[in-house]
C-alpha positions in Angstrom: 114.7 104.0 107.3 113.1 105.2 110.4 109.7 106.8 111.9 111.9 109.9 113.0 113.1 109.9 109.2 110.0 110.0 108.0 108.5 112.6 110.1 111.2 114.9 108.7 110.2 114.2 105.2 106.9 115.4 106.1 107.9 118.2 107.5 110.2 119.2 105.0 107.0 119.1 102.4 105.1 121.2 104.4 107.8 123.8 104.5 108.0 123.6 101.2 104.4 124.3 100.5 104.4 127.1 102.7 107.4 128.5 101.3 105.8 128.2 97.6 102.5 129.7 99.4 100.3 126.6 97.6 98.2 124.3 99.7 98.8 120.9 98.9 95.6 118.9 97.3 95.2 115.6 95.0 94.1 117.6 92.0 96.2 117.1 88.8 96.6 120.9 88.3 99.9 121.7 86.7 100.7 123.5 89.8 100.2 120.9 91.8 101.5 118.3 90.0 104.9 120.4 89.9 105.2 121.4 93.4 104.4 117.6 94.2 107.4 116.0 92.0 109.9 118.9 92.8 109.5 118.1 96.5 109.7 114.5 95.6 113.1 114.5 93.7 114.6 116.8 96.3 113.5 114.0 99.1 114.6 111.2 97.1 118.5 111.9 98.0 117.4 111.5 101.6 115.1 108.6 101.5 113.6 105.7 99.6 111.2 105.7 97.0 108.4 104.5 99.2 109.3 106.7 102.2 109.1 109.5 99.5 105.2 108.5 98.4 104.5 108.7 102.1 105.4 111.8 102.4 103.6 113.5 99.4 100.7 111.4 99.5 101.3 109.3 96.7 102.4 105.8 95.6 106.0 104.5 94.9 105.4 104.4 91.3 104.4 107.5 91.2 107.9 108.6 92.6 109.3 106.3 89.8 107.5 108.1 86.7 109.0 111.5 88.6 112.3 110.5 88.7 112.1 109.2 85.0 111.5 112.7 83.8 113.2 114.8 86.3 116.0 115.9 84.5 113.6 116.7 81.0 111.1 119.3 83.4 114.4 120.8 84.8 114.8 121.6 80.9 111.5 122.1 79.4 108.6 122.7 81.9 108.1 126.4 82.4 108.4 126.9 86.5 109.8 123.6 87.4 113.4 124.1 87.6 113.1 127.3 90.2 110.2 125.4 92.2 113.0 122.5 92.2 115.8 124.3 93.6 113.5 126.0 96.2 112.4 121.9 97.2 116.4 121.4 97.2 117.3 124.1 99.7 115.1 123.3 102.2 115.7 119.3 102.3 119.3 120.0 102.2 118.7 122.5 105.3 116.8 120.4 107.2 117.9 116.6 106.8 121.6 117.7 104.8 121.8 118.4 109.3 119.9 115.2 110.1 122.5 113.5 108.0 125.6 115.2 109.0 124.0 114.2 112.9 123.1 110.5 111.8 127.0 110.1 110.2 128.5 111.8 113.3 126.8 109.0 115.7 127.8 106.2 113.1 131.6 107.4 113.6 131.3 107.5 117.2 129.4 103.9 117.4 132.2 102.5 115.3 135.3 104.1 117.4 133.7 103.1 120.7 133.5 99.1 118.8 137.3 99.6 117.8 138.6 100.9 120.8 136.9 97.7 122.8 137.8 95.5 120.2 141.7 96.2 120.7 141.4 96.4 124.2 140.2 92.8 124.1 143.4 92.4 121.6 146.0 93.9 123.6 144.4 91.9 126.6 145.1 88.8 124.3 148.9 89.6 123.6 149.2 90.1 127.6 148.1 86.7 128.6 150.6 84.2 129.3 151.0 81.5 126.5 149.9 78.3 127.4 152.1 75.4 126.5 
């Protein structure tokens, strides 16, 4: 993806953190450690793994070992679920827009294309054959 990506990632962890009213540190604290992968796995629909380590400070397989358990802490780890869905709204708030934006431009940048390309081919069927 892109530097502008990116930068919204991080910004959409440190809403989160503000939101959950934790500061963000490297300890392996079970708070932490649960703010950090709910934040992760709500990213991950918006970027790649490595973008995602980026923006909580971590490595990609890191990201991996998160993803592999998501769906058990949604069931079984006391807090997770609700710190999840917190992580969810805001990244679907802020880059659910970026992405709406992103898909607008893509439409537009292929109508403009298709709109030249059958100019050219209408310009085609006008020209005289040559025999």
């Amino acid at each position: 993806m892109d530097r502008h990506r990116d930068e919204i990632m991080t910004h959409c962890v440190e809403m989160f953190y503000t939101t959950i009213g934790l500061v963000p540190n490297k300890r392996r604290t079970q708070d932490q450690v649960k703010a950090r992968a709910s934040i992760a796995m709500a990213l991950l629909d918006y970027g790649i793994q490595g973008q995602v380590a980026q923006a909580i400070g971590k490595d990609r397989s890191t990201i991996a070992h998160m993803k592999r358990n998501h769906k058990d802490w949604l069931l079984y780890w006391e807090g997770y679920k609700n710190m999840y869905e917190i992580a969810f709204r805001i990244t679907r708030k802020i880059l659910g827009k970026q992405s709406a934006s992103e898909q607008l431009n893509n439409i537009n940048d292929r109508i403009k294309f298709l709109q030249e390309e059958k100019k050219s081919l209408e310009n085609q069927l006008n020209e005289p054959i040559a025999i």
